[in-house]
C-alpha positions as CSV (number, residue, x, y, z in Angstrom):
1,X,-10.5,1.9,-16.7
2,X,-12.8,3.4,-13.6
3,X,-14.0,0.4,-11.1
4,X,-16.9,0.4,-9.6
5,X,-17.0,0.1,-5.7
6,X,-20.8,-1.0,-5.1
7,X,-21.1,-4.8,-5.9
8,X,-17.5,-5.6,-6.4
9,X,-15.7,-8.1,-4.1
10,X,-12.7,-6.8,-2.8
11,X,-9.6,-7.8,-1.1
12,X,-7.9,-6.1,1.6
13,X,-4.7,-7.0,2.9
14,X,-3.4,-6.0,6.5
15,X,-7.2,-5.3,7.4
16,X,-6.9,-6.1,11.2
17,X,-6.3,-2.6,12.3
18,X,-5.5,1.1,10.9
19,X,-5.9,1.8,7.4
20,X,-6.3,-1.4,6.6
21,X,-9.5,-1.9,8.8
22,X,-10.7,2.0,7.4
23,X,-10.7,0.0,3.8
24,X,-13.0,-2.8,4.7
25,X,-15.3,-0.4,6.8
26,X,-15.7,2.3,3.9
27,X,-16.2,-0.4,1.1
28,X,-19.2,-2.4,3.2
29,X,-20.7,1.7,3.2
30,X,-20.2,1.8,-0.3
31,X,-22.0,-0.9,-1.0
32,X,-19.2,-3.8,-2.2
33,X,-20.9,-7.0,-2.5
34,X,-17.8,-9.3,-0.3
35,X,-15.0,-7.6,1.6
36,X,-12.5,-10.1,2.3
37,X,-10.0,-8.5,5.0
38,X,-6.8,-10.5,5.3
39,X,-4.9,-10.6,8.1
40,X,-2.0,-13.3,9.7
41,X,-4.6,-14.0,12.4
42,X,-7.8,-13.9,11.1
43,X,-9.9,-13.8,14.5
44,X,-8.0,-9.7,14.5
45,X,-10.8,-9.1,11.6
46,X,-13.8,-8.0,13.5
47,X,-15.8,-5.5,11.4
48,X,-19.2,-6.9,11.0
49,X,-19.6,-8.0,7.8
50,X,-16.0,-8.7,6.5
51,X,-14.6,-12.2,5.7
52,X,-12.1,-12.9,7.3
53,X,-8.9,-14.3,5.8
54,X,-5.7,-16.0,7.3
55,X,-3.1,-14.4,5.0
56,X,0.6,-13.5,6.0
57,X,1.7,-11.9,2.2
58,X,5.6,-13.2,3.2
59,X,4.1,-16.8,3.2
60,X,3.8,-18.3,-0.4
61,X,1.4,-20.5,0.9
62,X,-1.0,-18.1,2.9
63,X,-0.6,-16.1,-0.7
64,X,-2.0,-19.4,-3.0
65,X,-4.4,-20.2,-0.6
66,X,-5.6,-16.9,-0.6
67,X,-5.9,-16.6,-4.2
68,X,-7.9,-20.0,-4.5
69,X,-10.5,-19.1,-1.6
70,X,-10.9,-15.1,-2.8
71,X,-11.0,-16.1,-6.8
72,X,-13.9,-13.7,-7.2
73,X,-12.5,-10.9,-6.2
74,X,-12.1,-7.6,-8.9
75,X,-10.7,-5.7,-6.7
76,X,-6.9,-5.9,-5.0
77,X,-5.7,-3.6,-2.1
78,X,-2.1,-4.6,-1.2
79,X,-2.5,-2.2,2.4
80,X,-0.1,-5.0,4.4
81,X,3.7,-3.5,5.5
82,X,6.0,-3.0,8.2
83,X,8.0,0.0,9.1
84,X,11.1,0.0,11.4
85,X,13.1,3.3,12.0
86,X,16.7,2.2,10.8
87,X,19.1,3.8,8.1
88,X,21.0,1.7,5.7
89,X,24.9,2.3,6.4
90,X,24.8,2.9,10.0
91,X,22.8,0.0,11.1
92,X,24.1,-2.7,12.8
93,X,23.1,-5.1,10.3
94,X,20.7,-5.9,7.4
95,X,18.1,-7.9,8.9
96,X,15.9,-4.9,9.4
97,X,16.4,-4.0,5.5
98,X,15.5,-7.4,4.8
99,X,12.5,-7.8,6.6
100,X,10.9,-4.2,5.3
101,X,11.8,-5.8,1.5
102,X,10.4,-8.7,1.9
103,X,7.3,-7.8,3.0
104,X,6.4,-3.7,1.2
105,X,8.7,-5.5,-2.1
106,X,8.3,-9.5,-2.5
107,X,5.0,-9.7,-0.1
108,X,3.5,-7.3,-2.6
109,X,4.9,-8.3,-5.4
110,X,3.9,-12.5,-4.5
111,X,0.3,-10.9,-4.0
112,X,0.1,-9.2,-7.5
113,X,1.8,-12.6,-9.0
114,X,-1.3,-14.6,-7.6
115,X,-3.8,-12.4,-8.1
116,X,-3.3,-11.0,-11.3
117,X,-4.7,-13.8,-13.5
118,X,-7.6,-13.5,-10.7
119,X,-8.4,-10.0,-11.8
120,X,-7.8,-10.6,-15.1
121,X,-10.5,-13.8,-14.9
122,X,-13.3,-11.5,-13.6
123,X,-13.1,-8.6,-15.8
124,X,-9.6,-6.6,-15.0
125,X,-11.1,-4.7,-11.7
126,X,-8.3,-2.8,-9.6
127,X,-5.0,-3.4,-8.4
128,X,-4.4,-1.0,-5.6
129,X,-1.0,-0.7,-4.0
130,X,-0.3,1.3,-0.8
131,X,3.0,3.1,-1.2
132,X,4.4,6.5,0.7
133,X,6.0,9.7,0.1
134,X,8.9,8.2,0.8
135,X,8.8,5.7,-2.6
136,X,10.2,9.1,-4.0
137,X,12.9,10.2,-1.6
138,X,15.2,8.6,1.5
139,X,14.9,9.7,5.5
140,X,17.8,9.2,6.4
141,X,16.7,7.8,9.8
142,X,14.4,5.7,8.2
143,X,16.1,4.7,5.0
144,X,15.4,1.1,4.4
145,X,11.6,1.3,4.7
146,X,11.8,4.3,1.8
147,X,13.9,1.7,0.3
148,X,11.3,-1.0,0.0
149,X,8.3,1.5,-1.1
150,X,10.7,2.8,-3.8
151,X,10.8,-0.8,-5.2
152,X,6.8,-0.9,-4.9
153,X,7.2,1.7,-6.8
154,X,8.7,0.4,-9.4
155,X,6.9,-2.7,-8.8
156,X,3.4,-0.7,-9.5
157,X,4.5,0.9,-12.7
158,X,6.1,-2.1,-13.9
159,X,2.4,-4.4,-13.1
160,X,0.3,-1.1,-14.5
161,X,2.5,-1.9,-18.3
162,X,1.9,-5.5,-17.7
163,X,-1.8,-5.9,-16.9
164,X,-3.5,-2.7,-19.0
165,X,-4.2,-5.4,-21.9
166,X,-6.4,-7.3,-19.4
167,X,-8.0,-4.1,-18.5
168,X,-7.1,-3.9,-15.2
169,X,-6.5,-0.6,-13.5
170,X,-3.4,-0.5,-11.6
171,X,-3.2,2.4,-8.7
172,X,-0.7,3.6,-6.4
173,X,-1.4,5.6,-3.4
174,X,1.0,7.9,-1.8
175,X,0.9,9.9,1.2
176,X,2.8,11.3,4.4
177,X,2.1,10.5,7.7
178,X,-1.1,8.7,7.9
179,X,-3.1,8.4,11.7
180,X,-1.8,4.6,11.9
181,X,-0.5,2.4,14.5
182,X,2.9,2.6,12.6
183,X,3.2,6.6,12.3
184,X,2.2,6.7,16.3
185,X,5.4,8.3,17.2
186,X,5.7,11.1,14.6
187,X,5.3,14.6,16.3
188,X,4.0,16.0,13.1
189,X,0.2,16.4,11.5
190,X,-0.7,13.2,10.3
191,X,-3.5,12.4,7.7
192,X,-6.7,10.3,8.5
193,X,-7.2,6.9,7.2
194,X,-10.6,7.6,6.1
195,X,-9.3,10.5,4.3
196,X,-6.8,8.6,2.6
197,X,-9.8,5.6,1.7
198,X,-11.8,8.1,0.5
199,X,-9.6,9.7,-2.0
200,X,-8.5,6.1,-3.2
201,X,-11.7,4.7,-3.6
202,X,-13.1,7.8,-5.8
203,X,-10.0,7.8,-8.0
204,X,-10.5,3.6,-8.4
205,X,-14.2,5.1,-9.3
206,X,-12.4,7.6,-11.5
207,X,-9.6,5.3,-13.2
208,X,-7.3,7.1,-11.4
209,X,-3.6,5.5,-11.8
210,X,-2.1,7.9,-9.1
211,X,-3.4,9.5,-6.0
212,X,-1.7,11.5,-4.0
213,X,-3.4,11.8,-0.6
214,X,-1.9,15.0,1.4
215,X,0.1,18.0,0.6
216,X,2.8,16.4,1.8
217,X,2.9,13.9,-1.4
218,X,1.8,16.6,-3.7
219,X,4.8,18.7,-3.0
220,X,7.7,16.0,-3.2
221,X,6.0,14.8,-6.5
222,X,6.4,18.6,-8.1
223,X,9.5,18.9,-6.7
224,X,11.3,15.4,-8.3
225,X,12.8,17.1,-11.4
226,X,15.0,19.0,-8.8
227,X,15.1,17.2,-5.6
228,X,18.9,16.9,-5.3
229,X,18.2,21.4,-4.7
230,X,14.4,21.2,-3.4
231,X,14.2,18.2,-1.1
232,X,17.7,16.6,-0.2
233,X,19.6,20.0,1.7
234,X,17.2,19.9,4.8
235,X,17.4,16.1,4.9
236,X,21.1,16.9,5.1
237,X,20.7,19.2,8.0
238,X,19.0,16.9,9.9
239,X,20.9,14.1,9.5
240,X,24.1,16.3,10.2
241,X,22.5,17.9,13.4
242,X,21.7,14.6,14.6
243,X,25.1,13.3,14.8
């Protein structure tokens, strides 16, 4: 179900800065007709051109209102997360595994709620969700974010089953260490965000249901049939040598 870029109206959610803002920049070059960048404060969305949109995806009423003032959109990027570096048994607490699932799991999962009967209103169009390498294995250091993008995860597959009798072409991006706001601190290579667009918005073009965005994501992908062997032992070292 391929989705043309030029003329469609598109949604993009966490569009103040990083990859979010890359989204609404390369879609006006593409030629989409309305860009609608959401943001919890609106006045953050300054790329000539893009509408902005007050929308906190944790808020169910940010999320309706949303959906009522962007009912023309065919196209869905659900880009909006958080990321806090803590593991899950040796955290103080759960608040921080809270907060990561309610906004990667039930933020995304309010927004493809609303907005499916949107898509499915103007033709099908895209549903695009941002995941991570790490929907498919847990850092240890970083454990409950991996958690919440393995539910969106699950959460794509599960919306892709759902919505293909409406036509709508349901996508999940994956990739390593992006050149984001969030990854700032990471020592290693980190992809570019227009990279990362531009391999999402040809495989939108191509009907693609998967991209995977570095070699980073290709390799954990291939290596899921055994990563108990391939992936897991040099997680263990590091989480041993750090204690």
């Amino acid at each position: 179900m391929p989705v043309t870029i030029e003329g469609s109206r598109v949604l993009v959610t966490g569009a103040a800065r990083g990859l979010g803002r890359a989204f609404t920049e390369e879609l006006l070059r593409r030629g989409a007709a309305t860009v609608y960048g959401g943001a919890r404060d609106p006045a953050a969305i300054t790329v000539p051109g893009v509408v902005p949109v007050r929308l906190d995806i944790t808020d169910g009423a940010d999320v309706r209102a949303a959906a009522g003032r962007c009912c023309d959109v065919d196209v869905l990027v659900n880009n909006a997360g958080v990321m806090s570096l803590s593991p899950l048994l040796s955290a103080p607490g759960t608040d921080q595994a809270r907060a990561q699932m309610e906004t990667n799991y039930f933020g995304t999962l309010a927004m493809c709620r609303a907005f499916a009967p949107v898509l499915g209103k103007n033709g099908g169009g895209a549903l695009v969700n941002i995941l991570s390498v790490v929907a498919w294995f847990a850092m240890p250091f970083n454990s409950s974010y991996c958690a919440s993008k393995s539910a969106a995860w699950s959460l794509t597959n599960a919306a892709r089953t759902e919505l293909r009798r409406q036509g709508t072409l349901v996508t999940g991006v994956f990739a390593g260490l992006v050149d984001t706001e969030m990854s700032a601190a990471a020592g290693a290579p980190r992809t570019s965000c227009e990279s990362v667009v531009a391999q999402t918005l040809d495989g939108i073009e191509a009907g693609a249901e998967e991209i995977l965005a570095d070699d980073r994501s290709r390799a954990v992908k291939a290596a899921l049939p055994h990563d108990l062997t391939a992936v897991y032992p040099a997680l263990q070292k590091l989480w041993d040598a750090f204690h």
